[in-house]
Structures are given as structure tokens and as C-alpha cells.
C-alpha positions in Angstrom: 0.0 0.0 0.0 1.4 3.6 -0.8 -0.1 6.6 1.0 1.2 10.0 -0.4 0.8 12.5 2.8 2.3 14.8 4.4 -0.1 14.5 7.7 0.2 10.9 8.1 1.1 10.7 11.6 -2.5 9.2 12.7 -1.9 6.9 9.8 1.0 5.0 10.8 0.1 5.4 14.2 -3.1 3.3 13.4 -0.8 0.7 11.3 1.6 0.3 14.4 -1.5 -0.6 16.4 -2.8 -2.8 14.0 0.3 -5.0 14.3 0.6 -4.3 17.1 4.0 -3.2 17.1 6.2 -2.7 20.4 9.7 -3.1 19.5 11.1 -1.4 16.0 14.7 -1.6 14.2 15.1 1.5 11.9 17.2 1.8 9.2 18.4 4.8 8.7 20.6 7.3 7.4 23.1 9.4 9.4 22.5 12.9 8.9 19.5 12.9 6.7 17.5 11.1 9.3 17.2 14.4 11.4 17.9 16.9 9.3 14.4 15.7 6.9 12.9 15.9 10.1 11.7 12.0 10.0 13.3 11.5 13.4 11.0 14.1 14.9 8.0 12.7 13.3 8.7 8.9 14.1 9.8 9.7 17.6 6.2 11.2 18.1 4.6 8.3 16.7 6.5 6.0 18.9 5.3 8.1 21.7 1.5 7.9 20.7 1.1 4.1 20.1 3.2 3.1 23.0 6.9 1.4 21.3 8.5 0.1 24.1 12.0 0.1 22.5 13.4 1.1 19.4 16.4 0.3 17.8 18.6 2.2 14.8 20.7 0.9 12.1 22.7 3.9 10.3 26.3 2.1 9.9 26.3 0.6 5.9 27.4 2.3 3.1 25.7 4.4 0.7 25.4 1.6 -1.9 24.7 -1.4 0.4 27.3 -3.8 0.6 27.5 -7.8 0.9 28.9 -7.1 3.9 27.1 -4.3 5.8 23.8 -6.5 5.3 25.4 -9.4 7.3 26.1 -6.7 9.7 22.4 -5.8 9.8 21.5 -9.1 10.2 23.6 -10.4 13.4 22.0 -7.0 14.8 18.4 -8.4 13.7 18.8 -11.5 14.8 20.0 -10.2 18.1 17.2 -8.2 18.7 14.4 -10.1 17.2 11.9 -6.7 16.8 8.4 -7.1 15.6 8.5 -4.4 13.1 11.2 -2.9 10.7 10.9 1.1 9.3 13.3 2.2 6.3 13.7 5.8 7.0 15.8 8.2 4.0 16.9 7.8 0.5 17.4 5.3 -1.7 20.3 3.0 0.1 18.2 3.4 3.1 15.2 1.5 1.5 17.0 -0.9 -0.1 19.1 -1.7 3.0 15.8 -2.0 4.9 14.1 -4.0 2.2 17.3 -6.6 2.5 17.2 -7.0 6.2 13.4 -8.0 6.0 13.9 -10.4 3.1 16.8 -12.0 4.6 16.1 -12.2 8.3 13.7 -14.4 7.1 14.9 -15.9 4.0 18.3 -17.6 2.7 19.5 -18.0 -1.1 22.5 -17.2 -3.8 22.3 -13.4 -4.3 24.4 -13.8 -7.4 21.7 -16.1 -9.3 18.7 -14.1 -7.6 17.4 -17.2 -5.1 16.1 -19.3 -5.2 15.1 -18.8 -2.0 14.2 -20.3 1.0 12.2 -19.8 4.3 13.8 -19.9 7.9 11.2 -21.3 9.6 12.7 -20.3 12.7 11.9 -16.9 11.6 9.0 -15.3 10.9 9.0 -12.4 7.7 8.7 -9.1 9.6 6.1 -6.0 8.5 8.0 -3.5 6.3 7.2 0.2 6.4 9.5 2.6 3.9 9.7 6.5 4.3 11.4 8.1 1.6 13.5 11.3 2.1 14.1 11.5 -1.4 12.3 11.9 -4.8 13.6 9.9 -7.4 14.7 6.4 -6.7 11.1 4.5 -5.8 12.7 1.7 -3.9 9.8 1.9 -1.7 7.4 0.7 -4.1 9.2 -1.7 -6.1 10.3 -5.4 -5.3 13.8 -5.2 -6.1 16.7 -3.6 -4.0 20.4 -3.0 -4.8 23.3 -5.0 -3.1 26.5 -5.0 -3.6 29.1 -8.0 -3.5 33.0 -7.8 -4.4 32.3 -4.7 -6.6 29.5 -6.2 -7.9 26.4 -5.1 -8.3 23.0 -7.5 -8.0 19.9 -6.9 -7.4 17.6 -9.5 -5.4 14.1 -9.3 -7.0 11.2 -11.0 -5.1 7.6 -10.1 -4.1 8.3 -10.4 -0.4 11.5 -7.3 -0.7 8.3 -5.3 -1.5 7.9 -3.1 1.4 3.8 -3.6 3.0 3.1 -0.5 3.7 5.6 3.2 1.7 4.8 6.6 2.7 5.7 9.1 0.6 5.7 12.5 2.6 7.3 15.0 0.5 8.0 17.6 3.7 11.4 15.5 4.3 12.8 16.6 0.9 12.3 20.1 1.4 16.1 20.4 2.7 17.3 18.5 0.2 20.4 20.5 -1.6 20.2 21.0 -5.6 22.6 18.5 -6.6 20.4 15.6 -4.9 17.6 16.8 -6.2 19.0 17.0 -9.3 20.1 13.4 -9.5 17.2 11.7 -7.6 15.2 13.8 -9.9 16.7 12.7 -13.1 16.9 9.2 -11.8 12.9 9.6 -12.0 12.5 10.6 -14.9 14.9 8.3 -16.7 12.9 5.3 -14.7 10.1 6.5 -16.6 11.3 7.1 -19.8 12.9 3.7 -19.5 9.5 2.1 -18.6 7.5 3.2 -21.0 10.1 2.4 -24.0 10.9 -1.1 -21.7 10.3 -4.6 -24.2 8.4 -5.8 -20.6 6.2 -2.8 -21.0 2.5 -2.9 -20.2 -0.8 -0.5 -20.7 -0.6 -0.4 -16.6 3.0 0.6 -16.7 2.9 3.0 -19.9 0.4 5.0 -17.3 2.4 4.9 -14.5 5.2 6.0 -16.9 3.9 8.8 -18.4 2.3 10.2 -15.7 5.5 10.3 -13.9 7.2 12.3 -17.4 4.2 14.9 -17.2 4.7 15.3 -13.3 8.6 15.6 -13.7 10.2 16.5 -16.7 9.1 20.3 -16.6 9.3 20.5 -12.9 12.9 19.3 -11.7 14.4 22.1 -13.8 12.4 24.5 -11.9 12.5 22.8 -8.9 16.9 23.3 -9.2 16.3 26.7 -9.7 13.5 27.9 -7.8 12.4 25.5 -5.6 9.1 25.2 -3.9 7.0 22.6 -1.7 4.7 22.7 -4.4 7.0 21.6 -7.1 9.0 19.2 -4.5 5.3 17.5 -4.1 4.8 17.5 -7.8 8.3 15.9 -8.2 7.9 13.5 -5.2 4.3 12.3 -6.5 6.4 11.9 -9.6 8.6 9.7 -8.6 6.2 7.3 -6.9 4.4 6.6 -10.4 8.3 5.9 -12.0 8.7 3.8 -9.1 5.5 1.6 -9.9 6.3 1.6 -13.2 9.9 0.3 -12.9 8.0 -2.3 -10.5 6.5 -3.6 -13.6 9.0 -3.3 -16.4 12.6 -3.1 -14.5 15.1 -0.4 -16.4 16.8 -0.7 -19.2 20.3 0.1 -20.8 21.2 3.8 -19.6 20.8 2.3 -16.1 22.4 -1.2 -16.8 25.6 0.7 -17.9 25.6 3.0 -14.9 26.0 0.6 -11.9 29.9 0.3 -12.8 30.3 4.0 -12.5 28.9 4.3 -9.0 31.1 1.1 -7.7 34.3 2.0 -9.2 34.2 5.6 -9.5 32.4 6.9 -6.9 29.6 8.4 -8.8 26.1 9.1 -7.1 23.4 6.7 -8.8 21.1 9.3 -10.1 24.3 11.1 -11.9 25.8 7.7 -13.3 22.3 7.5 -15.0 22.5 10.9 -16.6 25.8 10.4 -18.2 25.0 7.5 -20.1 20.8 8.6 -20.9 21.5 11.3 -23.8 23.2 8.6 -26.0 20.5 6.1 -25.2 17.8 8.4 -25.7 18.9 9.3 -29.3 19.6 5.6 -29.7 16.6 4.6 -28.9 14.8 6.9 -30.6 16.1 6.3 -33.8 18.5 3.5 -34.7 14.9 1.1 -35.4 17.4 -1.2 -37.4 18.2 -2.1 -34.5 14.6 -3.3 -32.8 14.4 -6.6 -31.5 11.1 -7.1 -32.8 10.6 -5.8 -36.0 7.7 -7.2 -37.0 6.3 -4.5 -33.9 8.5 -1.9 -35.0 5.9 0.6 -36.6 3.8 0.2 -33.1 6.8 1.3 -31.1 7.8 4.1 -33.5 4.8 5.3 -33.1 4.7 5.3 -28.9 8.5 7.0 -29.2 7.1 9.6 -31.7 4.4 10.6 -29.1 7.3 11.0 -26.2 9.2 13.0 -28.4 6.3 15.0 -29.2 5.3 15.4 -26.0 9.0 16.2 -24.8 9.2 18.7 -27.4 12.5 16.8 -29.5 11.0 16.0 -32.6 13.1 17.9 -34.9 16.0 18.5 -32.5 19.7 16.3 -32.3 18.0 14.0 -29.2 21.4 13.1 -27.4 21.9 17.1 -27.4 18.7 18.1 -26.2 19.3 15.7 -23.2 22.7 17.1 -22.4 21.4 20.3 -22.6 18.6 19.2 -20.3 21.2 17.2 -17.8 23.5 20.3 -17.6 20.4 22.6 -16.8 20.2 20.7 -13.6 23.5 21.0 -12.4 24.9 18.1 -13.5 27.9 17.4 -15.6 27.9 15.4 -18.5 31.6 14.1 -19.0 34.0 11.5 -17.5 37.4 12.2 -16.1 40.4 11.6 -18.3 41.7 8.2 -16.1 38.5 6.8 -16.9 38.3 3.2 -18.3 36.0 2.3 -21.4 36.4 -1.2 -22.1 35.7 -2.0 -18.6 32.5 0.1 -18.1 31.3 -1.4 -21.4 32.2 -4.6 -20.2 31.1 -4.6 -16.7 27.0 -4.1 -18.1 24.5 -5.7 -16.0 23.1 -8.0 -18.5 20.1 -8.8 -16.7 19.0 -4.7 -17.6 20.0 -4.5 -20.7 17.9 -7.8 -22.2 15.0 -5.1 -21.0 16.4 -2.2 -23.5 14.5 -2.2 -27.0 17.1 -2.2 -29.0 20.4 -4.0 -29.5 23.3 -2.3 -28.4 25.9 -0.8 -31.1 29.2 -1.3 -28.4 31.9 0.5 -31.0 29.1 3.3 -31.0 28.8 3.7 -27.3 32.4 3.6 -26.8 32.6 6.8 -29.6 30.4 8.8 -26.8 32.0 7.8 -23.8 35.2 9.0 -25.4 33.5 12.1 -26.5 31.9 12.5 -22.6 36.0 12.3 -21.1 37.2 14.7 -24.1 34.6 17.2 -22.6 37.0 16.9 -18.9 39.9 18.5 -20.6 
């Protein structure tokens, strides 16, 4: 269940009680958990329904990590609490979303399961509060961990949190580059939905719902921000969330996990540098479609996203790093940068989700072009 609300403190108070709830592990981040105010809020619902002890997890890393997890999970098992609450961005969830799932399950993270139930341990009620707008872990059944540099991601309808509330209030703080790549991350969620081969009519809606809500806002959000674009943005990024729930992503984000792990870049930015080409790529190399006996019906859904997004007759992987620079966000890779190993390092699993087959010689061309720009 999602409930998008700013006042939701009677809400959750009447979930807590419904459980009936009286010992909570939090995940959480360090400094965002106070400074969004959630700590505030939570601490005043914890006062209302009665929580007789509370526990708090901040100490993983900002991608979560093989290892971190297992750290989590001594701590769980340790405390054995009746409820768990994911509490900030993106990491946060997904952290949160692992501990449930694996406190009560076991399986091979690199092959995805299968997996199997402790029966020792029962599977604990999730609830997810984002402090961010853009990544949508709290409504999809997937989460992000990381093992010897690589990155997985552990799919399953139990990770799907029971109960996300999306409060916009706790990114109000939020600084402009953050919003600017949890923003973008958004968008590109949706753009990569709706032209997804594993797209439906359910998640075409969620998708462009989520382009109408976001792609004319985050610019002016960066530059002028206010709680009503942050809600527009944040309600936004819920509908890309459900539609990536659907569909998964596709290449621009199946490239951009290596960037993040080896080069330290922020997931929402790692998306961005690798999304102009893709766009323009998808948009127009059709000899490439891997179905082309349906190529006329997908030229025909792109022509209606580039109409709406105002690109027909304009160079597409321009218009994008126009659009990516407008935000605050630089489009180019330092000069120590690696190609071959980016391009090889793809996370294949994504990319079989992309609608066209993938030009590599091409791609490496841009990326060359993208470090050129550092100079």
C-alpha cells in the first residue's frame, strides 16, 4: 500500500497498532534522518502508540554492501523486533528491504534465489519512508546490493515493502545537486518504462504520468524551488517507481552501476551520463529493434514521447545534455577513466530489457567524446 501524505502521523500510528507493534529496528541514514525531520515525526509516533524500544541501524554504506547486510542481520537477529521502518533515501530502503527479506529468508544473491524460508523466523512487516524523490525503492520489489564490486539486485515479491509513505516535507532540505540526481533518476525510470520490451498498458500510465509530473518541474525545482513543485516531483517519482516495478530499467541504467562502484559516482548522476546517447539511440536507430515485426507500433509510442517532450526535430542526445547540464549536473567522465571496462562490466540482466540491440563501438565513440569534454 502507498499513501502519499504529508499528515500521516495518525496513519501510521493506526498501522503500528494494527500489528501491534512494540519493538522497532530502523534503518536509517546518518545525517538525513534528522535533518528531513523524520526523526522528529517517528519519535512522536512512537510516543503515541506506546513502542517500548526502538532500535537504529545507520552504519552501511551508501550503496549497500554484501557485507554491511550481514552486519544488519547479526544486529536483527540479536534483537528479534516485531517491526522494521526504512527511513531516507534510496540505500536506506533498499538496506531496509534486504534486512526483512533476509532475516527471514536464505539464497544465492548472485543467481537471484532461489530462495528459501527460515522457519525459525517469521517475515517481519515492512514500512518505507522516503526522504528522497527519485529512486522509488519503496514501491518496487527489487533492492540493490552489492558484493565484491558487484552489483546485484535481489528481486522478489516479499522485498516489497507492506506499507511506503511518501511524505514530500522530508525533501524540502534536500540540496540541488540531490535533487537534481534523484530527480533525473525519476525521470529516466520512466522514460525507461514506457520504452521497456516488458512494457504494459498499466505501466505505460504509471510512466507517463510520472514524465508529465517531472520533466518540466525538476528544472524548476533546481532553480526555484518550492513545496509545491517538491510535491509534484515527489508524486512523480512514486508513479516511476510503480512503473519500474513492472517493467525493470533498461540500458542507460544497466551501464551505470559500474560508474557508481568504481568511480564513486552518485546513482542518479551515473544515470544521466549515459541517458543522452540512449535516448537518441533509442529513438532512432529502429534497425536495430528486436522485434521488428512491432517496429511501426513502437515508432509510433516514441514519436508521441518525443512530441510530447518537445524533441522531434531536434539532435536528441543534445537536447538531453542540454537538459542534464540545466540541472546542475555534468555530462563528462574524467580523463583516467576506463571504457572497455564500463562497457564490459554491463549488468546483463537490464540490458535484455532495452528495446534495441546495443551498437558497443558506437557507445564507446560517446563515452570517449563525454571524457574529451573533462579536458
Amino acid at each position: 500500500m502507498t499513501i502519499i501524505e504529508n499528515n500521516y502521523i495518525d496513519i501510521l500510528c493506526d498501522e503500528l497498532k494494527k500489528i501491534k507493534s512494540k519493538e522497532i529496528f530502523i534503518v536509517c541514514g546518518r545525517g538525513s534522518f534528522l535533518s528531513s525531520g523524520l526523526k522528529e515525526d517517528l519519535c512522536q509516533v512512537f510516543t503515541k502508540v506506546g513502542i517500548q524500544k526502538t532500535y537504529f541501524f545507520s552504519d552501511f554504506s551508501p550503496n549497500p554492501q554484501h557485507d554491511d547486510l550481514q552486519k544488519g542481520l547479526r544486529e536483527l537477529l540479536l534483537i528479534k523486533p516485531d517491526c522494521i521502518i526504512g527511513a531516507g533515501g534510496g540505500s536506506v530502503m533498499d538496506m531496509a528491504k534486504l534486512l526483512r527479506f533476509f532475516y527471514s529468508y536464505q539464497g544465492n544473491v548472485e543467481t537471484n534465489g532461489p530462495y528459501f524460508l527460515n522457519k525459525s523466523e517469521r517475515i517481519l512487516p515492512l514500512i518505507c519512508l522516503p526522504s528522497t524523490s527519485g529512486t522509488g525503492a519503496e514501491v518496487t520489489h527489487f533492492a540493490v546490493l552489492y558484493k565484491n564490486g558487484i552489483k546485484y539486485s535481489i528481486a522478489d515479491s516479499r522485498v516489497l515493502p507492506d506499507l511506503a509513505i511518501v511524505a514530500s516535507k522530508y525533501t524540502y532540505n534536500n540540496d540541488a545537486y540531490l535533487t537534481a540526481c534523484t530527480g533525473f533518476d525519476a525521470l529516466s525510470q520512466a522514460i525507461e518504462s514506457f520504452w521497456n520490451v516488458k512494457s504494459t498498458p498499466t505501466s505505460e500510465e504509471f510512466a507517463i504520468e510520472a514524465i508529465k509530473k517531472i520533466f518540466h518541474n525538476l528544472p524548476k525545482l533546481i532553480h526555484n524551488p518550492t513545496k509545491e513543485l517538491r510535491d509534484q516531483v515527489s508524486e512523480g517519482s512514486v508513479l516511476a517507481g510503480k512503473a519500474i516495478n513492472i517493467t525493470q530499467t533498461t540500458a542507460p541504467h544497466a551501464y551505470s552501476y559500474f560508474l557508481t562502484s568504481e568511480y564513486g559516482y552518485s546513482h542518479g548522476h551515473a544515470v544521466a551520463l549515459f541517458f543522452p546517447y540512449f535516448f537518441k539511440w533509442n529513438s532512432e536507430a529502429l534497425k536495430y529493434y528486436k522485434e521488428p515485426k512491432k517496429k511501426h507500433v513502437y515508432k509510433n509510442k516514441i514519436d508521441k514521447l518525443l512530441a510530447y517532450l518537445g524533441v522531434e526535430n531536434r539532435d536528441k542526445e543534445y537536447f538531453f545534455i542540454e537538459y542534464i547540464e540545466s540541472l546542475g549536473i555534468s555530462v563528462n567522465l574524467g580523463k583516467n577513466t576506463n571504457i572497455d571496462n564500463i562497457v564490459s562490466a554491463v549488468n546483463h540482466t537490464r540490458l535484455q530489457n532495452n528495446p534495441m540491440d546495443i551498437n558497443t563501438n558506437s557507445l564507446k565513440e560517446y563515452l570517449k567524446e563525454m571524457i574529451k569534454k573533462s579536458f
